[in-house]
N, C-alpha and C positions, 0 to 999 in steps of 0.2 A: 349498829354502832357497838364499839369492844372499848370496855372499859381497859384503860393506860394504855390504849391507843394514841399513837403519834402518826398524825396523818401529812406528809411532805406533798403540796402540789407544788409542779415544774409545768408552765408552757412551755412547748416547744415552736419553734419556728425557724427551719432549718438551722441548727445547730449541729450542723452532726462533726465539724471537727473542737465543739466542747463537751461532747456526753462522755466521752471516755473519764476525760479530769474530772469534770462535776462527780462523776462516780465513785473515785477514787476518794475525791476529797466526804462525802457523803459516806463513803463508808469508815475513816477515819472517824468522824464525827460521831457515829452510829456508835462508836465501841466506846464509849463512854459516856449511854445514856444507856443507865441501869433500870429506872423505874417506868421505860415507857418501853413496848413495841412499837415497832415502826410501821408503817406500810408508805411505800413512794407510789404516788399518781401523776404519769404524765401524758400531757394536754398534748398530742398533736395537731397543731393547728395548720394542716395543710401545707406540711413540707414537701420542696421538691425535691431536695437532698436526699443523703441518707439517713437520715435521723430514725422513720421508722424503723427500718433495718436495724441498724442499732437498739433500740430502745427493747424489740423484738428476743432479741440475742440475750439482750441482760435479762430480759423478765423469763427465757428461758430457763433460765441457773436461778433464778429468784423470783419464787412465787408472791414476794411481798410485792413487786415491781407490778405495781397494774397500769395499761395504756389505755387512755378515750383517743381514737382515732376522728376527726373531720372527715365529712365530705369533702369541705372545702377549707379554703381559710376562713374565718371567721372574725376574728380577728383579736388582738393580747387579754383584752378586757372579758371578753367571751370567754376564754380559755379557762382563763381564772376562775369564771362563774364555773365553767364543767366541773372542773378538778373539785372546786366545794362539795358540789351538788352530790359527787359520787366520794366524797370525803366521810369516810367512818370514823375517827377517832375524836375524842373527847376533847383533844386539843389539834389545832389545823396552821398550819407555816405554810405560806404561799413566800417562794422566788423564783428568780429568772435565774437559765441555765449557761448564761454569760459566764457565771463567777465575781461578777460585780458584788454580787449578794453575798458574801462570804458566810458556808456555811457554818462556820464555826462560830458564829453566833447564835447557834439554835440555842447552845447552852444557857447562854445571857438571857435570853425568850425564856424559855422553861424555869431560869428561875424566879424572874416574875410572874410568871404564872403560878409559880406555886406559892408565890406569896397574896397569891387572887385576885390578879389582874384578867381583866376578860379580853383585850386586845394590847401588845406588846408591840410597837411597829420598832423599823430604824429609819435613825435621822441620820443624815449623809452628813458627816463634820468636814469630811475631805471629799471632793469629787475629782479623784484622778482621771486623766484622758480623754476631760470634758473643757471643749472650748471654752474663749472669755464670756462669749454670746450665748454658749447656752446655759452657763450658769447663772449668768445676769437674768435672761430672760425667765431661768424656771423662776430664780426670787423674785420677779417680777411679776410672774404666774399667781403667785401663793398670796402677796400683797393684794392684790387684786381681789381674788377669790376669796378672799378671808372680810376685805371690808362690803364687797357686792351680796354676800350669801349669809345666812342666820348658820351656816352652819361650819364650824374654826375647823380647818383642817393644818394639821401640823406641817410646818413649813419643811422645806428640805426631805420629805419623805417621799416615798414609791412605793411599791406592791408588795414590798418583803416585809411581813409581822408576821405576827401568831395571832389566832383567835381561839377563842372557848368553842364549847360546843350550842351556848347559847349565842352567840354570837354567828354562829354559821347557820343556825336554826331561822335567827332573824333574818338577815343573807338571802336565805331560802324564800321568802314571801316575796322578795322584792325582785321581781321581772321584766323591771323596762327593758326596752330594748337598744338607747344610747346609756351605755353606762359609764359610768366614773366611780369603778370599785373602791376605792380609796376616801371619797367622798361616802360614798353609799356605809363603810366603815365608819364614818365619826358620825352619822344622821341617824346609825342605831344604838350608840350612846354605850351602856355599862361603863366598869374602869379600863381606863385606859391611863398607859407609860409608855415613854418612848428611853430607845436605849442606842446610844453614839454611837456610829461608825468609819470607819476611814475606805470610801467605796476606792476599788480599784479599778484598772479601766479593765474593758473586753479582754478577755483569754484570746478569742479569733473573731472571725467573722467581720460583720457590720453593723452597724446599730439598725434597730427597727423602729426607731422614730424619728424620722429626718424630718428636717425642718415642715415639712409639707403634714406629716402625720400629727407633730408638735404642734404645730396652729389647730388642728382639727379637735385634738384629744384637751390642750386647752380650752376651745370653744366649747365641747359637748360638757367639761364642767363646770363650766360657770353659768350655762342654759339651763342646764339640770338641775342647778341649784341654787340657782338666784331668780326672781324676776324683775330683777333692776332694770334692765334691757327694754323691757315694756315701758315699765315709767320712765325711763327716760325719752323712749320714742314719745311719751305722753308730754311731756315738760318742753321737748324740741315742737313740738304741736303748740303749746300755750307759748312758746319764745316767738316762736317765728309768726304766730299771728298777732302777738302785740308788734314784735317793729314791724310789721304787714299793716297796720292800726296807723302807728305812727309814723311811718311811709308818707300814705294817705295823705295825712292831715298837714306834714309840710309841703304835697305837692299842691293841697290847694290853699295853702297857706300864700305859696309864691305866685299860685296863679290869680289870687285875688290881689295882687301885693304891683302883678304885672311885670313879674320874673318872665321869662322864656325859658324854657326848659329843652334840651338838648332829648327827643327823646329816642333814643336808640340805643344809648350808654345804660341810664336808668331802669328802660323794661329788660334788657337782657340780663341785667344784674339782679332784676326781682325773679325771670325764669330761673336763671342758673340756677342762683339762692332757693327757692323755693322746691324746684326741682330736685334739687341734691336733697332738701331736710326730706322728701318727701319718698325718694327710692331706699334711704335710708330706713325711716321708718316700717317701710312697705318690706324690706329684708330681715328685719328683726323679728315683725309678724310672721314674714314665712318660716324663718328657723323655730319658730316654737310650734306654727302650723304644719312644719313637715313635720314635726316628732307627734303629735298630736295622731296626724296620718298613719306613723309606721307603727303607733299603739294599738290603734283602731285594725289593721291588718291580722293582728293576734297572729305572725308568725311565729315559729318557736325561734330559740335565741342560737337555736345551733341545732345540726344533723350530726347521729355519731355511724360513723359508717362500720367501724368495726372495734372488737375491745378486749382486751388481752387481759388473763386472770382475775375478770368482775362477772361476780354472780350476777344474773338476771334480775335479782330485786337491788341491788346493790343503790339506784338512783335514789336521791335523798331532795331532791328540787319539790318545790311548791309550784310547780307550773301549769298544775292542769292539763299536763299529759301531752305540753306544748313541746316539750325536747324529746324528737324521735331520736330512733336507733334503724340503721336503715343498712337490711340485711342484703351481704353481698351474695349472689345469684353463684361464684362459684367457690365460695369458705363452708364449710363446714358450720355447724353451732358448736362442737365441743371444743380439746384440748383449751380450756380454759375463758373460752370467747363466748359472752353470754349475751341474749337478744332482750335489748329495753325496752 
């Protein structure tokens, strides 16, 4: 770790027609931050593009430019964890290589932090080139998530903040394997502010959370951080056997009474019923039993296959030696590529 270090991580995931602009606009930025050194970390999370190629090119002309390369993909949340892990500076800014993240708010970050805030996020005031439905649904995300979980994650935000170095230190202990970085950020506490911004839509490309990834990445937050889902499977258990109780008691209510009972209507209405509380319940169980599973597996959280301008001790993770570095049979170790 280097003290007035400014440590920038970028995942990438095929981006290679925004690295050039992100560059450009990052190194604008750069020339008017006096009090920190930089160094940029970025995440290739298994592009098939040219991203690494690029990313390669730049860290060539600049040694600050250090790249963690994937085996494979991983995936956004993973990414985020590398780039900390291998994060040296006293202060740490994670964004996305889109340009959504507009870098010239590092300034606004930094100067909160120098007034000793230990996590600085931004809150999205505008989401340009975002449908009606997905802004609805992320507010509808955050609502959700904030009344099911003990732990308030600030509405309208994403992966773009600043952290201290305590703050990345904490970070570093925590090794689940579904994460919800951002979550995982407000459940390690210190000060925290958030500072406005007017997101703008994608420079190119496509978005990497389509609807399909959006269900998913909402689920693994709310599972991760709530166990509401259990009690509720528990309270559908105590509902559904009281009217199952009071079923009962009017069917032989009518049958002592000398009703006739139609039964065919009745018991498929109690299967159905019963049936559906009961795959429900049984789904909820398994989504906390599958994560329970892939804990239990103790795989590491990611493979780096190769790594441009990082020393060999450079990894800073608390993982017990679970994030390999997995050396390619025809790369060299030097010209900057060091083995973890």
């Amino acid at each position: 770790m280097t003290n007035n270090l400014l440590s920038i991580v970028i995942p990438i995931y095929n981006e290679g027609k925004c690295i050039d602009a992100l560059w450009q606009r990052l190194q604008s930025v750069e020339a008017n931050i006096r009090d920190f050194a930089i160094e940029y970390i970025f995440v290739n999370d298994g592009s098939t593009d040219n991203s690494l190629s690029l990313l390669k090119h730049i860290a060539e002309h600049d040694t600050r430019v250090k790249i963690i390369s994937f085996s494979r993909n991983f995936g956004h949340q993973i990414a985020i964890t590398a780039g900390i892990d291998y994060a040296g500076g006293e202060a740490v800014i994670v964004m996305d290589a889109d340009l959504q993240d507009p870098p010239e708010l590092v300034h606004d970050m930094l100067e909160k932090y120098r007034e000793g805030y230990d996590v600085v996020y931004a809150v999205r005031r505008v989401r340009k080139g975002e449908t009606y439905f997905k802004r609805k649904s992320a507010e509808f995300f955050y609502k959700i998530m904030n009344r099911l979980s003990l732990v308030s994650i600030p509405p309208n935000t994403g992966d773009f903040r600043l952290m201290s170095r305590r703050v990345v230190a904490s970070l570093s202990l925590l090794r689940e394997r579904d994460r919800f970085v951002r979550g995982m950020i407000s459940w390690v506490g210190f000060r925290q502010t958030g500072i406005e911004f007017d997101r703008d839509p994608r420079l190119a490309g496509e978005t990497k959370y389509p609807l399909r990834k959006m269900m998913k990445f909402a689920f693994d937050g709310i599972v991760s951080f709530s166990n509401v889902p259990l009690k509720l499977a528990t309270w559908m258990g105590f509902i559904t056997s009281f009217l199952s109780i009071f079923y009962i008691f009017v069917v032989l209510v009518k049958k002592f009474l000398g009703y006739t009972l139609p039964g065919y209507a009745s018991i498929m209405i109690s299967i159905l019923f019963l049936g559906g509380v009961q795959l429900i319940t049984i789904g909820i169980l398994g989504e906390y039993i599958g994560r329970i599973y892939n804990e239990a597996k103790a795989r590491p959280l990611y493979l780096v296959e190769e790594t441009v301008n990082i020393d060999g001790n450079r990894y800073l993770g608390e993982g017990g030696g679970r994030d390999k570095y997995i050396p390619s049979p025809t790369r060299g170790e030097g010209k900057g590529e060091g083995k973890q």
